[in-house]
C-alpha positions as CSV (number, residue, x, y, z in Angstrom):
1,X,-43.4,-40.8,-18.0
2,X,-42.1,-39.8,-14.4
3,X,-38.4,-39.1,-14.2
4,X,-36.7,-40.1,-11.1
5,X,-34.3,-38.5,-9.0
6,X,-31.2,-40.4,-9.7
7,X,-31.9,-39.4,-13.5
8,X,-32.4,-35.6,-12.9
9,X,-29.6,-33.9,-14.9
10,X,-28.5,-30.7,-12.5
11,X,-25.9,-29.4,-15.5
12,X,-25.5,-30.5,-19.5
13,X,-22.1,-30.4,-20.8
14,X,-23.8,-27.2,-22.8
15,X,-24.1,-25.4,-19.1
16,X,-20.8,-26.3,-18.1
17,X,-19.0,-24.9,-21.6
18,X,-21.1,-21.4,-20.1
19,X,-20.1,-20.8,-16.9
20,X,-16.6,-21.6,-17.8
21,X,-16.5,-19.0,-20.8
22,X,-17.9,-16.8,-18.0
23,X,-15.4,-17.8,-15.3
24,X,-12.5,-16.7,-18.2
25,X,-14.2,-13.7,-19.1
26,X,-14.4,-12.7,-15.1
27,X,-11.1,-13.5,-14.4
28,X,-9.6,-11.6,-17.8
29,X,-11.8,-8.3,-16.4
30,X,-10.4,-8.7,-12.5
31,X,-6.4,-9.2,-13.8
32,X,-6.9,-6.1,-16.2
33,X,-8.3,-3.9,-13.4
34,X,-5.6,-4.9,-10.9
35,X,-2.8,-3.9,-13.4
36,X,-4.8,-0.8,-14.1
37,X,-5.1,0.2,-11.0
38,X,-1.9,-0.4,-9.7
39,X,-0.3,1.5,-12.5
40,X,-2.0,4.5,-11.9
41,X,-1.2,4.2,-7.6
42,X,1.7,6.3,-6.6
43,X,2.7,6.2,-3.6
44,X,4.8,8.7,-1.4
45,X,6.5,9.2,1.5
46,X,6.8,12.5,3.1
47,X,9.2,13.5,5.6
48,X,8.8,16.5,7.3
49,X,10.9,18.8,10.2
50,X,8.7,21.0,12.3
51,X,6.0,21.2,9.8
52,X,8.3,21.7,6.6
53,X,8.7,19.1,3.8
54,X,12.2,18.0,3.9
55,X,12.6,14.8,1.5
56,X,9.5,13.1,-1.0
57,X,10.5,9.0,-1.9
58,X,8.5,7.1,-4.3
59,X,7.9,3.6,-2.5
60,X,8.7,2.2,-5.5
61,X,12.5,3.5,-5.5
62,X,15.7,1.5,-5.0
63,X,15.5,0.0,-2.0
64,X,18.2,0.9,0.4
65,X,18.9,3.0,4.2
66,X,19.0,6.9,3.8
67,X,19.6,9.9,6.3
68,X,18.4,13.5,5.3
69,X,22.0,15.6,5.4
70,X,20.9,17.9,8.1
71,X,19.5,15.3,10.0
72,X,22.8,12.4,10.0
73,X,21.9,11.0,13.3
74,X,18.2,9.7,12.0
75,X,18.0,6.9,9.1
76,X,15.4,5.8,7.3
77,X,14.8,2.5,5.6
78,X,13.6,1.6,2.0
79,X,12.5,-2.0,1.0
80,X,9.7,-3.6,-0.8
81,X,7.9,-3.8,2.0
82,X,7.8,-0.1,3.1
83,X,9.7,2.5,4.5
84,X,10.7,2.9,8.4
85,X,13.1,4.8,10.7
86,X,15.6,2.7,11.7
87,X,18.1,4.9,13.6
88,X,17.0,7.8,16.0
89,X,18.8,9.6,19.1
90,X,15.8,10.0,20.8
91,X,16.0,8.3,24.2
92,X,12.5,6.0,23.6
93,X,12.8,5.1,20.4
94,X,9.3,4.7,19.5
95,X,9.7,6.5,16.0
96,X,12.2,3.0,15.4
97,X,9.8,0.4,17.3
98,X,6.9,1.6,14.6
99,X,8.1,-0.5,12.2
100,X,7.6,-0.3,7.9
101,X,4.8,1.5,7.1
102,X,3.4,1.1,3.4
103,X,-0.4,2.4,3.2
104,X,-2.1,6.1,2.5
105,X,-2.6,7.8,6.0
106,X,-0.3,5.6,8.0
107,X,2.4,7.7,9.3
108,X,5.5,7.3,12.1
109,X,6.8,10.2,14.2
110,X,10.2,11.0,16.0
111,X,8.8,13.7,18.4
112,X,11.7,14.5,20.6
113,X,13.4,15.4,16.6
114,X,10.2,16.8,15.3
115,X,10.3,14.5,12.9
116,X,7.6,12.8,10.8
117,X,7.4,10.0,8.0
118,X,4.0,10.1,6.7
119,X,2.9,7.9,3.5
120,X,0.7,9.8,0.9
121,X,-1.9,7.9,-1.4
122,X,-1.6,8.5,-5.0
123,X,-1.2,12.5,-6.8
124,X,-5.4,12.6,-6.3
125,X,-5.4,14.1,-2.9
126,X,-7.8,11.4,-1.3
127,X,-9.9,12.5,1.6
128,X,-10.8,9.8,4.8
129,X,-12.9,12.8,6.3
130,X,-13.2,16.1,7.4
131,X,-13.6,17.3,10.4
132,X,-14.5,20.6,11.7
């Protein structure tokens, strides 16, 4: 008894019942991990005046536009979407032209203020590299 092409059964309705129990099962582990992980991720911002830590924000704060008291002439922006100088009286305004930043290691600097808004990744102290 030869069995032609047309007649060659690829998947059973057995096969199918699988891979879809699988699919679920995959799907169940990813969605738990990214709530896991993104519960446990806190992110800060850091602003800093010649070297010294002047303000920590949670990224996850009320969003809203802040100044540092000593410093009313620069403001800073919260939203969803990151955090961001908005006003400066430095004469380029590059610090402002940076934009939102959101992510561990990117940072925006107001140089002629000596000012710098760096974003920490989460409380573990994560190293890129080190160089020497």
């Amino acid at each position: 008894m030869s069995v032609k092409l047309r007649d060659r059964i690829f998947f059973r309705k057995v096969d199918l019942i699988v891979i879809a129990i699988l699919l679920l099962f995959a799907l169940g582990f990813w969605g738990a991990f990214q709530k896991l992980s993104r519960e446990h991720t806190e992110v800060q911002a850091h602003i800093t005046y010649q070297g010294n830590l002047k303000l920590i924000i949670d990224l996850e704060d009320e969003p809203g536009i802040f100044f540092i008291s000593e410093f009313p002439y620069i403001e800073f922006s919260l939203s969803q979407e990151g955090i961001a100088f908005i006003k400066s009286n430095c004469p380029d305004q590059i610090c402002v032209n940076t934009g939102k930043i959101r992510h561990g290691g990117q940072f925006a600097a107001c140089l002629p203020n000596e000012m710098i808004l760096m974003i920490k990744p989460d409380g573990e102290g994560n190293i890129d590299a080190i160089t020497r």
